[in-house]
C-alpha positions, -999 to +999 in steps of 0.1 A: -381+048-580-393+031-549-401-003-542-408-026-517-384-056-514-382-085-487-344-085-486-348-050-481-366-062-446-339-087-432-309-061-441-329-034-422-337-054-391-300-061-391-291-026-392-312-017-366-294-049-341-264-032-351-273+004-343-289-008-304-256-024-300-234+005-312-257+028-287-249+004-259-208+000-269-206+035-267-200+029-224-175+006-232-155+026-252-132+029-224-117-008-231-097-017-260-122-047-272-146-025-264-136-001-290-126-030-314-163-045-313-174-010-322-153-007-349-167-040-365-206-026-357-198+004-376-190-013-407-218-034-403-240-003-404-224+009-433-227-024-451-264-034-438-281+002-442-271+017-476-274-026-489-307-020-479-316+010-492-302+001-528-330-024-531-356+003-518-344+031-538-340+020-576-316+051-588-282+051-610-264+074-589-276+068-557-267+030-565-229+043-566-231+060-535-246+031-515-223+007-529-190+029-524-209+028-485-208-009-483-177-015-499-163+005-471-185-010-446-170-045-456-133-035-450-142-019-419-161-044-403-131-071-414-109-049-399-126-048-365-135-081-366-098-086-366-091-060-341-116-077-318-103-113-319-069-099-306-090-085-278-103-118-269-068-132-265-061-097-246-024-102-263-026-064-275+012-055-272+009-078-308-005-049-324+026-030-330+033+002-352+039-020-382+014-041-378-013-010-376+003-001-410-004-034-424-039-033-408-047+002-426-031-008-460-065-025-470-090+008-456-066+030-477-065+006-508-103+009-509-102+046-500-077+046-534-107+020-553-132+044-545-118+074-556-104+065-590-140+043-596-160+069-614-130+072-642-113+040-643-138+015-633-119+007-604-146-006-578-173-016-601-167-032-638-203-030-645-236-026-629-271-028-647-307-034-636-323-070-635-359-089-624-354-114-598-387-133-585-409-102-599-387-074-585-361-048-598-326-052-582-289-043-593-266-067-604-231-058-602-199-073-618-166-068-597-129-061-615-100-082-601-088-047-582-119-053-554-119-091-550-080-087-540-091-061-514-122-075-500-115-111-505-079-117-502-064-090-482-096-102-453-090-134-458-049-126-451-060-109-419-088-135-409-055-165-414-034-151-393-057-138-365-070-176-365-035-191-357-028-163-333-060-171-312-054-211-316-020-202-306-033-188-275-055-212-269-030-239-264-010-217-238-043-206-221-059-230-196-080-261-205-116-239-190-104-211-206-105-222-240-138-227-251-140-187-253-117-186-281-139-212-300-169-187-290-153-168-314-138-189-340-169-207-346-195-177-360-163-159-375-157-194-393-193-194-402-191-160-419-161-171-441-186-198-453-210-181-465-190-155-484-172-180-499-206-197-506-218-164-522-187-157-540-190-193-559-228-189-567-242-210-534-268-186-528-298-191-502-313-161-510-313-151-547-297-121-555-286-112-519-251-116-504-264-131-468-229-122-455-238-089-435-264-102-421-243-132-403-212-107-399-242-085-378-252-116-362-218-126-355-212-087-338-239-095-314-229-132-303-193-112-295-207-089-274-224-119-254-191-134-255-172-107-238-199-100-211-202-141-204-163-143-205-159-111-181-133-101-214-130-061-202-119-075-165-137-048-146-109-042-122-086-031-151-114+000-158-112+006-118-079+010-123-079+031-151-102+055-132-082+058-100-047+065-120-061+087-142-083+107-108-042+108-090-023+140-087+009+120-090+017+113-126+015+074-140+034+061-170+035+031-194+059+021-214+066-011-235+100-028-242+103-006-275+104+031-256+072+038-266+048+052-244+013+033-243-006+053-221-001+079-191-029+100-170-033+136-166-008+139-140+015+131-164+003+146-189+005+182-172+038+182-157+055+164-191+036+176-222+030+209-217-002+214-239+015+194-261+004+169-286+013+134-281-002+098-297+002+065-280+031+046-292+052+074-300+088+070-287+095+079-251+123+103-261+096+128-274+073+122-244+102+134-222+115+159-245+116+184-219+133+160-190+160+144-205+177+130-175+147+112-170+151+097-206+187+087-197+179+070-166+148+046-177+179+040-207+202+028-181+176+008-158+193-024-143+185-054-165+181-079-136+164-055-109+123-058-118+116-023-091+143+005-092+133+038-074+155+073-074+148+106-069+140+134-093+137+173-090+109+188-116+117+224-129+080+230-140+070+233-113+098+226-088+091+199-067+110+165-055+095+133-065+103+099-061+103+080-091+094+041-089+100+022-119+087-018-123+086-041-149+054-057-163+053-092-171+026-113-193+012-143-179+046-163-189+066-142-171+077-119-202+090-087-201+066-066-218+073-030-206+075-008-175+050+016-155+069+047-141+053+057-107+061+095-091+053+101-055+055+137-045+079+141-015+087+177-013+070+182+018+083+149+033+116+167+022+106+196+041+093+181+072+124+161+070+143+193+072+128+205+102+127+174+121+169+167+115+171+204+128+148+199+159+168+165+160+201+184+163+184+207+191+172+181+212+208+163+208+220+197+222+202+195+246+205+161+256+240+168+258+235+198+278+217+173+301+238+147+305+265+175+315+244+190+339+236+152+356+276+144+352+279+179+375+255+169+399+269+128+402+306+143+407+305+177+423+276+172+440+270+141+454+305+134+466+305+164+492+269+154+504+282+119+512+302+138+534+281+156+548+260+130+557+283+109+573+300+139+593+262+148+604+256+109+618+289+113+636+283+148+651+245+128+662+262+099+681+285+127+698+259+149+709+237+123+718+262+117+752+259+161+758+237+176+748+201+162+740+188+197+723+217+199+699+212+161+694+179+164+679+189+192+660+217+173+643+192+145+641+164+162+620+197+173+598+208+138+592+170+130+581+171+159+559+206+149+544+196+114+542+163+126+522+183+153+498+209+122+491+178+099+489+160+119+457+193+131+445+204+088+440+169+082+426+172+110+397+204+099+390+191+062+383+156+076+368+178+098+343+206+065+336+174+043+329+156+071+306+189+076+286+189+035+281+228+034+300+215+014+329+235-015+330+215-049+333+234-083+348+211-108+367+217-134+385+208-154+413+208-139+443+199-145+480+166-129+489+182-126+529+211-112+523+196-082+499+172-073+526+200-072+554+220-051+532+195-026+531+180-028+569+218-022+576+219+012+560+188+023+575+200+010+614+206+049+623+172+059+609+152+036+622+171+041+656+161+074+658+124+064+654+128+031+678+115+013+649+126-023+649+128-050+617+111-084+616+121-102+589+114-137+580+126-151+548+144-186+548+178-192+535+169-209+506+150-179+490+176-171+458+157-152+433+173-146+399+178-104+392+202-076+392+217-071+426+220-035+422+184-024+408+165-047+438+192-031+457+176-001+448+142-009+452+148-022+486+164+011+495+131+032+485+107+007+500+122+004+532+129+043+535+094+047+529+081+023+560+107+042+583+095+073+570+053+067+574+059+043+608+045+054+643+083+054+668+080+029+682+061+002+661+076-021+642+086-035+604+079-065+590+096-082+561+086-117+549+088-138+517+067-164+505+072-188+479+050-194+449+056-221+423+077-202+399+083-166+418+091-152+451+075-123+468+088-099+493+063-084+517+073-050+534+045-041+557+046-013+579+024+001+613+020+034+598-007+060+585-019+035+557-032+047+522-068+053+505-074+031+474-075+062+454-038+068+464-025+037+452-042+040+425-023+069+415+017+057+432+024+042+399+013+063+372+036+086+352+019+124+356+003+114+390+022+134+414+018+117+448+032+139+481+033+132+514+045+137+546+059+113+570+048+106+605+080+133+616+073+156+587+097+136+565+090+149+528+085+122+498+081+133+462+068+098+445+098+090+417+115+072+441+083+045+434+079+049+398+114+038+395+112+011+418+086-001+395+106+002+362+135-020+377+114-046+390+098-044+356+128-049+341+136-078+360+106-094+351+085-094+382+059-070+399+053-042+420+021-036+439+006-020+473-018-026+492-035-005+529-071-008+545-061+032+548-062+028+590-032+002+600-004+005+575+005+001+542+020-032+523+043-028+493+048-062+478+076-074+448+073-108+433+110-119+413+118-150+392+132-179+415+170-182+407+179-202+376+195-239+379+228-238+371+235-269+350 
């Protein structure tokens, strides 16, 4: 029959709090406490809903089958109410194999109760009708069999979950701990009033309040775990990028066994296979034992170790990371296996060792080539050049035709040994065997050097040099680089100068440098040239004031060995009256 019945009332609006929240839990049943705190709202449903219809519904075998509901209810919701308190300490490598078995001895033990009930009396002793305050209710008496389940097998769990959370509590931090007494206190507070209930202290006659303050207790967790930030939000963002990588992920604790993996892994080492958490490592790489083998033999002291690893289905190369996970007192509590693919890597390494080896052969071919030109070639044009300047002076005395002749020849020579001296240097520089040894140097006697090798030249031209620079100019550099340098620059005023003008050469000092003017009287430059003298790519041609030829790398590597002497290279022309190129160089070093 049907009756109204206040308790009735209270048990249903608890029922209904307990099915909102296990609507809302459903989106965090991607966290462990998440999945806890459901398991503890489910009992309470199944303790709270058929409780409340037994007072409703007045019916003998109905009565059985909402009682075996609750009876169920109250291990499940013990059990996650267990399951959740390890979740606030967030300790979960504690729940090992064994201990689930413990955990599901009492589940099965009232699975066992329930079954053998109806003939041995093993749930319920006795149950008959009774008037409480005007209305009909069951009264039921309990054998021995389901007190030892429901009272001391939860109250076994609910003892040693408490130390294990004051336990944490002392090693967590002192603002950390009041969220294990968040949770301690209203679990306490359930204890009481079953116990309360269980000795006849009874605020509502004929009603066991306990569901109600275990549904109660459900809601002021899931408070707790939002106010606490319990599910750590970045460990979900985590989850979702391993599990959305191509490259497989695993976990594994200290025991072999593998805790989670994503689907990477779960593609390339289970093969539509089926495979629980926490089942050995061994049968998770059944088909990969050398993989087994290695994590066996994984240096004890190294926390990272990386090798590589060739996959048969399918065949690719990987790189295998492996690093060791540590609780917040520096524990060893397993490892995550990382694998990178690097088969194309491989590949592209392949082809790059090969082009390597090509452009080594042909490096070499190069250097031969330059070797041929610096021995075989340059010698005889040394020669030539200096039989050409002495056939000159001869001629000079007979015959004035045949002198000019052999006097645009020594300006040809002298340009052909020119470019050929400057590749040579360009291509020693490039290769990095240009040898480097500064040191201080007279300014004067550089420049004399290099007016001196030019006298014939500039002869021919009746150019003339002005050069002012005071004895005491020493700059600190490498005397055959400026050497160099000086050598191009000056070759290029003889080679732009109106005959007859002249070439001046001056040094001024500045507080930490010296620069070397070299101005000429000749055709000048636009801006946009000199924009362009010093670029690599710009190709700068020109022809002299006497149809001299200049092909611009003569400049560029005057400007990488004053570059590499730590000063600077620059030029400047108004484009009408000559050009001025201009070096500054460090002042000499004091010797101490």
């Amino acid at each position: 029959m049907w009756q109204f019945h206040p308790y009735s009332l209270l048990l249903g609006f608890a029922f209904f709090l307990n099915l909102l929240l296990a609507f809302y839990l459903v989106r965090l049943l991607r966290i462990q406490i998440g999945r806890y705190l459901f398991t503890m709202v489910l009992g309470c449903l199944l303790w709270t809903g058929p409780y409340a219809l037994d007072y409703l519904f007045i019916h003998p075998f109905w009565h059985r089958v909402f009682l075996y509901l609750v009876h169920t209810g109250v291990v499940i919701a013990c059990l996650g109410a267990v399951l959740t308190g390890v979740g606030f300490t967030q300790k979960y490598n504690i729940l090992t194999k064994n201990l689930w078995f413990v955990l599901f001895i009492l589940p099965f033990s009232m699975l066992v109760l329930i079954v053998f009930d109806p003939v041995y009396h093993t749930l319920l002793k006795a149950t008959y009708l009774t008037t409480i305050e005007g209305r009909t209710q069951w009264i039921q008496v309990l054998p021995w069999t389901t007190y030892l389940v429901e009272y001391v097998g939860t109250g076994i769990w609910s003892f040693v979950i408490i130390l294990h959370i004051l336990r944490e509590s002392r090693n967590d931090k002192p603002e950390m701990r009041r969220k294990y007494f968040f949770f301690l206190l209203p679990y306490s507070i359930v204890w009481i009033v079953a116990i309360a209930h269980l000795i006849g202290l009874r605020p509502f006659p004929g009603l066991n309040a306990t569901p109600v303050t275990l549904s109660l207790l459900s809601i002021w967790i899931f408070f707790s775990i939002n106010y606490f930030r319990v599910y750590d939000i970045v460990q979900l963002a985590r989850a979702e990028i391993i599990d959305a990588l191509d490259e497989p992920v695993i976990i594994i604790d200290t025991k072999e066994r593998v805790v989670d993996w994503n689907f990477a892994a779960e593609r390339i080492f289970l093969l539509d296979r089926k495979f629980y958490s926490l089942d050995q490592a061994s049968e998770f790489f059944k088909y990969t034992p050398e993989l087994h083998l290695k994590l066996k033999h994984l240096p004890e002291k190294k926390p990272e170790h990386s090798w590589q690893w060739t996959s048969s289905t399918p065949t690719r190369n990987w790189e295998v990371k492996s690093k060791k996970i540590r609780d917040k007192d520096r524990n060893n509590i397993g490892l995550i296996l990382s694998f990178r693919d690097v088969t194309e890597q491989r590949l592209l390494e392949a082809k790059m060792a090969e082009a390597n080896r090509a452009l080594q052969l042909g490096n070499a071919t190069k250097d031969r080539f330059l070797s041929i030109i610096s021995h075989d070639l340059r010698g005889p044009l040394i020669g030539i050049k200096s039989l050409l300047k002495i056939l000159n002076e001869r001629m000079d005395k007979q015959d004035k035709t045949v002198s000019e002749m052999t006097e645009s020849l020594v300006d040809a020579t002298e340009s052909i040994f020119s470019l050929l001296e400057n590749l040579l240097e360009w291509s020693k520089l490039q290769r990095g065997q240009e040898d480097f040894s500064p040191s201080n140097l007279s300014l004067l006697t550089l420049v004399e050097e290099a007016t001196n090798l030019f006298e014939l030249n500039a002869g021919n031209k009746d150019l003339h040099f002005v050069i002012q620079i005071p004895t005491v100019a020493l700059v600190y550099c490498d005397n055959r680089m400026i050497y160099t340098v000086l050598r191009n620059l000056i070759s290029n005023a003889i080679k732009f100068s109106f005959r007859g003008s002249k070439i001046e050469i001056k040094a001024t000092e500045f507080p930490k440098e010296w620069q070397l003017d070299i101005k000429d009287e000749g055709v000048g430059m636009e801006k946009q040239t000199i924009a362009k003298l010093f670029q690599v790519g710009e190709v700068v041609k020109s022809l002299g004031t006497q149809g001299e030829t200049g092909n611009g790398i003569g400049l560029l590597l005057c400007k990488e060995f004053i570059e590499k002497n730590n000063g600077t290279l620059f030029a400047d022309s108004d484009g009408l009256h000559g050009s001025t190129f201009s070096i500054r160089l460090p002042k000499a070093m004091i010797e101490v």
